[in-house]
C-alpha positions as CSV (number, residue, x, y, z in Angstrom):
1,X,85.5,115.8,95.7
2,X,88.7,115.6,97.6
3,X,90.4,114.1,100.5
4,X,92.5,116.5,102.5
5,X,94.7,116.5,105.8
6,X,95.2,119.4,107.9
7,X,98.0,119.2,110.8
8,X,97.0,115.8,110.7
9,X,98.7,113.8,114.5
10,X,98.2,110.5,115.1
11,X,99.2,108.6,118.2
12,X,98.6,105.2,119.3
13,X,99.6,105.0,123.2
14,X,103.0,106.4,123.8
15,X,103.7,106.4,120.2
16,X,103.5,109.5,117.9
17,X,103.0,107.6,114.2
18,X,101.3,110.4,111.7
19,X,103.1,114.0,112.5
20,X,102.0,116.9,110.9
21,X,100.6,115.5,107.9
22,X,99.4,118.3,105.3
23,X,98.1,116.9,101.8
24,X,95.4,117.1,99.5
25,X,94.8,114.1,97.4
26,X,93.5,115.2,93.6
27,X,90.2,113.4,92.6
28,X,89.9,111.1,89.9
29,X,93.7,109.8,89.9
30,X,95.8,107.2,91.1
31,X,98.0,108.4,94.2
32,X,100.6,106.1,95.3
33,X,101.8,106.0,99.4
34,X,105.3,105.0,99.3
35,X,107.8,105.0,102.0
36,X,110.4,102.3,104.1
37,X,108.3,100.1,106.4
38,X,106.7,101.4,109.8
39,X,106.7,105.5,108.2
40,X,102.7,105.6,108.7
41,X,101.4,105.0,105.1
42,X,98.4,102.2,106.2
43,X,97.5,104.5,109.5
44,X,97.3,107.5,107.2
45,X,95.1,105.4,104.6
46,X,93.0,104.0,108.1
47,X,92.3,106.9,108.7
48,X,90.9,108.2,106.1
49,X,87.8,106.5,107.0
50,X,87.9,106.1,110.5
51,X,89.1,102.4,110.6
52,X,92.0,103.7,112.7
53,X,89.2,104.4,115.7
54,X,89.8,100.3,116.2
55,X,92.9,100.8,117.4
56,X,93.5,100.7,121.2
57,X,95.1,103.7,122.6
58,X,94.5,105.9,119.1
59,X,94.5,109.6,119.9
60,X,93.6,112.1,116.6
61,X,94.7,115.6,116.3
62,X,93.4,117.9,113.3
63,X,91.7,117.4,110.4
64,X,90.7,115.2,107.4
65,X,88.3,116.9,104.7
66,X,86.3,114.4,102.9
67,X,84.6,116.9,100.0
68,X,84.9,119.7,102.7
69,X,83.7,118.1,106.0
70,X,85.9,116.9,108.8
71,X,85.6,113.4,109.6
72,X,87.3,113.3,112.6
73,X,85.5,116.2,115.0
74,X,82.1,116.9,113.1
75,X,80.6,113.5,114.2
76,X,79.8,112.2,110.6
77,X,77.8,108.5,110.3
78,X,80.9,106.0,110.1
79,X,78.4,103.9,107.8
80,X,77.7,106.5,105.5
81,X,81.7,107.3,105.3
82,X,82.6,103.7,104.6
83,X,80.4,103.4,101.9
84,X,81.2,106.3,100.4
85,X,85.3,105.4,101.0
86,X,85.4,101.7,99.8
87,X,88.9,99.6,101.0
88,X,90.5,96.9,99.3
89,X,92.8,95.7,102.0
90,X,96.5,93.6,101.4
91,X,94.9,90.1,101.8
92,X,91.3,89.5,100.4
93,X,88.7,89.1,103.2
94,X,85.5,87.2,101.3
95,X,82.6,87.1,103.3
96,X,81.7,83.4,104.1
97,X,78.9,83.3,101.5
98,X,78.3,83.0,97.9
99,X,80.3,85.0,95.1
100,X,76.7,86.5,94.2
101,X,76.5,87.2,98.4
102,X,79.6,89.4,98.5
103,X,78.7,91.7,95.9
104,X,75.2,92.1,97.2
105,X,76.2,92.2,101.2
106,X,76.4,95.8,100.7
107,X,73.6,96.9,98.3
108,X,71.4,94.8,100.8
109,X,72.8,96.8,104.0
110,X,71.6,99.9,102.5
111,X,68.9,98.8,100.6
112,X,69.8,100.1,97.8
113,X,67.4,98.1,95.3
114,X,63.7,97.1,95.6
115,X,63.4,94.4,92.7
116,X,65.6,91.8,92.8
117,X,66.1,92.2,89.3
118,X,67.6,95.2,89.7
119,X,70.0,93.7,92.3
120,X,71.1,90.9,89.9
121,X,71.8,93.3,87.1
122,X,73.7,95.6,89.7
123,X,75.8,92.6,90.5
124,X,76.4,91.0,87.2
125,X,77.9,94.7,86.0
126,X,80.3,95.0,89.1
127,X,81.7,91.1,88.8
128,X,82.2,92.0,84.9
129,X,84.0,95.6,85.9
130,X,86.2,93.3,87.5
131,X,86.8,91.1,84.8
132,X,85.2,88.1,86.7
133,X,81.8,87.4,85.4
134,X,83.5,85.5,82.3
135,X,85.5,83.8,84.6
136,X,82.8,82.5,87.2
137,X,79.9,81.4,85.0
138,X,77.9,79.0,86.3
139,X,79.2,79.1,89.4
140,X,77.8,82.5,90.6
141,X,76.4,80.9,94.1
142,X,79.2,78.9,94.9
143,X,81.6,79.9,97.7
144,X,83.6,83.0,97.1
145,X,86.3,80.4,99.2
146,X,86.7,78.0,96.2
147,X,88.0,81.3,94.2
148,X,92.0,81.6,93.6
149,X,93.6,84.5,95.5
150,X,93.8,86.8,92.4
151,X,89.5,86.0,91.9
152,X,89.2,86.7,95.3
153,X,90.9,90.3,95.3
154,X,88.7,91.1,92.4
155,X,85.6,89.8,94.0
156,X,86.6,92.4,97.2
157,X,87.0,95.5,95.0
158,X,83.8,94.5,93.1
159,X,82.2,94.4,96.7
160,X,83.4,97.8,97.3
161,X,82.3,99.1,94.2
162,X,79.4,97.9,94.4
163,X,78.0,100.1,97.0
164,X,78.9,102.9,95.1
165,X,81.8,104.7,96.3
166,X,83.3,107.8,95.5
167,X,87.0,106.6,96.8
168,X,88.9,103.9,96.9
169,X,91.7,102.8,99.6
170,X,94.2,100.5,98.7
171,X,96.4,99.0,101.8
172,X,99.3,97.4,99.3
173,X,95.9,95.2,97.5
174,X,98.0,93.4,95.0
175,X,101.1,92.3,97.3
176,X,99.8,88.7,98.3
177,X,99.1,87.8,94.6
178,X,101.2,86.5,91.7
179,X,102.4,88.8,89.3
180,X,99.6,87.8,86.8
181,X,96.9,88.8,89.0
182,X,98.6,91.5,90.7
183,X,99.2,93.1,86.6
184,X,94.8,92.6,86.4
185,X,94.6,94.3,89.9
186,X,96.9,97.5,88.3
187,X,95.0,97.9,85.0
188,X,91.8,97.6,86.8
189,X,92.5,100.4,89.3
190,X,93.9,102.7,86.5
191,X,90.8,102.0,84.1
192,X,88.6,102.8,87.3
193,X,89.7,106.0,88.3
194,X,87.9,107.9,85.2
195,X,85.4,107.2,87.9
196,X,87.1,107.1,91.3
197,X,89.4,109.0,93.4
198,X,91.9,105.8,94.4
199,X,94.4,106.5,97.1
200,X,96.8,103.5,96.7
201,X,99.3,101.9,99.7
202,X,102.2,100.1,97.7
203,X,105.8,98.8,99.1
204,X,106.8,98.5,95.5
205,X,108.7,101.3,93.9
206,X,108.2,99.7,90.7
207,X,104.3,99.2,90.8
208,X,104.1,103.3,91.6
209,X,106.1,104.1,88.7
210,X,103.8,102.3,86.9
211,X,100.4,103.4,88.0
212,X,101.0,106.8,89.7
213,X,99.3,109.9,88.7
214,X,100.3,111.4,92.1
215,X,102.7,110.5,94.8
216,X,103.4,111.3,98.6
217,X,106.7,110.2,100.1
218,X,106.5,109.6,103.9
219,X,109.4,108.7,106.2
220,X,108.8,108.3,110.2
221,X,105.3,109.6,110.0
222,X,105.8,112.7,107.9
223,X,105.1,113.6,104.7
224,X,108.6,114.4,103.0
225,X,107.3,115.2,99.7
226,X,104.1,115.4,97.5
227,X,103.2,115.9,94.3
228,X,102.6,114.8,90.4
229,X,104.6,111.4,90.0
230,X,106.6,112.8,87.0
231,X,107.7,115.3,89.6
232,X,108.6,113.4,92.4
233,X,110.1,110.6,90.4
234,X,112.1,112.6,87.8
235,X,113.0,115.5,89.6
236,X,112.6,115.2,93.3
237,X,113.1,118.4,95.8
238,X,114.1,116.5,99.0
239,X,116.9,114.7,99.7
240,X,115.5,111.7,101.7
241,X,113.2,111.7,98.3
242,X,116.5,111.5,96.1
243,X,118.0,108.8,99.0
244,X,114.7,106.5,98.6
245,X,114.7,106.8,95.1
246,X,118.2,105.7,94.5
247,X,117.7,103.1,96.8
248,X,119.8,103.5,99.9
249,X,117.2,102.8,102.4
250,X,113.3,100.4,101.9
């Protein structure tokens, strides 16, 4: 199972944003997008499962390989993608239903369980993956609304998890949450990817150092440098790398 981009181009109207883009994303690790502001890392994560096709004025050139078939030109079922690419975005989007609703929005879109049973027990697991069953007992059909902003994060990734992904995009998840939750939201992603592929956004240098197995540095819509995060961070090739590093441009 991999993600892959081949002479990947993106433009939106007049604007070239994604040039070039070569990478292959190893499975089961934490990869970290890090890079100033504006240098393409949430378009490169968009597309990745077509969410970029929203965008007026898009235009894709070349490929992305998800597990060896190209998204972009082989007309593979958006649906089918998303589910198998789950997103946790940078604010948390609850659905305007219960906390039991969110989890089993999708499992019920893709009918994915026949008993009812089974689609309590299948909900119940994900909220405790998440470390929020504990935390919302009793209270499992109230609105996902009433939940803090740290609960709610955790109730989207258990939503995404729930329909049984194989990869997980994160557009900077933990940056509208205090640094409690945010520290829940980093253990949680590095005890998940045993299981999943996560392909993580992050503005903080600080957070990748933390978390990262792997690491691509983009700058103006290329990829400058990609590789093991020891690597990159320890002994980086580039100079822009070295520059970003050190700190003389975010």
């Amino acid at each position: 199972m991999s993600i892959e981009a081949q002479n990947l181009n993106v433009y939106i109207k007049d604007n070239h944003i994604l040039k070039d883009v070569n990478i292959r994303l190893p499975e089961k690790q934490i990869t970290c997008i890090i890079g100033p502001s504006g240098c393409g890392k949430s378009t490169l994560l968009r597309t990745f499962n077509r969410l970029i096709d929203s965008t007026e004025g898009v235009k894709i050139e070349g490929k992305v390989l998800v597990d060896g078939q190209d998204i972009i030109h082989s007309g593979a079922e958006i649906t089918e993608l998303r589910r198998k690419i789950g997103l946790v975005s940078q604010r948390p989007c609850p659905l305007p239903m219960s906390i039991f609703g969110n989890v089993a929005y999708g499992c019920r879109i893709n009918r994915m369980f026949k008993k009812r049973k089974q689609l309590i027990y299948h909900v119940q697991k994900n909220l405790r993956d998440v470390g929020l069953l504990d935390e919302i007992k009793g209270r499992m059909h109230t609105p996902a609304a009433r939940l803090s902003i740290g609960q709610q994060q955790r109730l989207c990734l258990a939503r995404s998890l729930a329909v049984q992904p194989e990869y997980i995009l994160a557009d900077e998840a933990t940056s509208a949450l205090d640094p409690i939750s945010s520290k829940t939201v980093e253990d949680l992603f590095v005890s998940l990817k045993e299981r999943y592929t996560i392909i993580m956004v992050t503005h903080t240098l600080r957070q990748a150092l933390r978390i990262a197995d792997n690491v691509v540095f983009m700058y103006l819509g290329q990829v400058i440098e990609a590789g093991p995060a020891q690597q990159v961070f320890n002994h980086p090739q580039e100079e822009l790398t070295q520059k970003y590093l050190a700190g003389a441009f975010s």
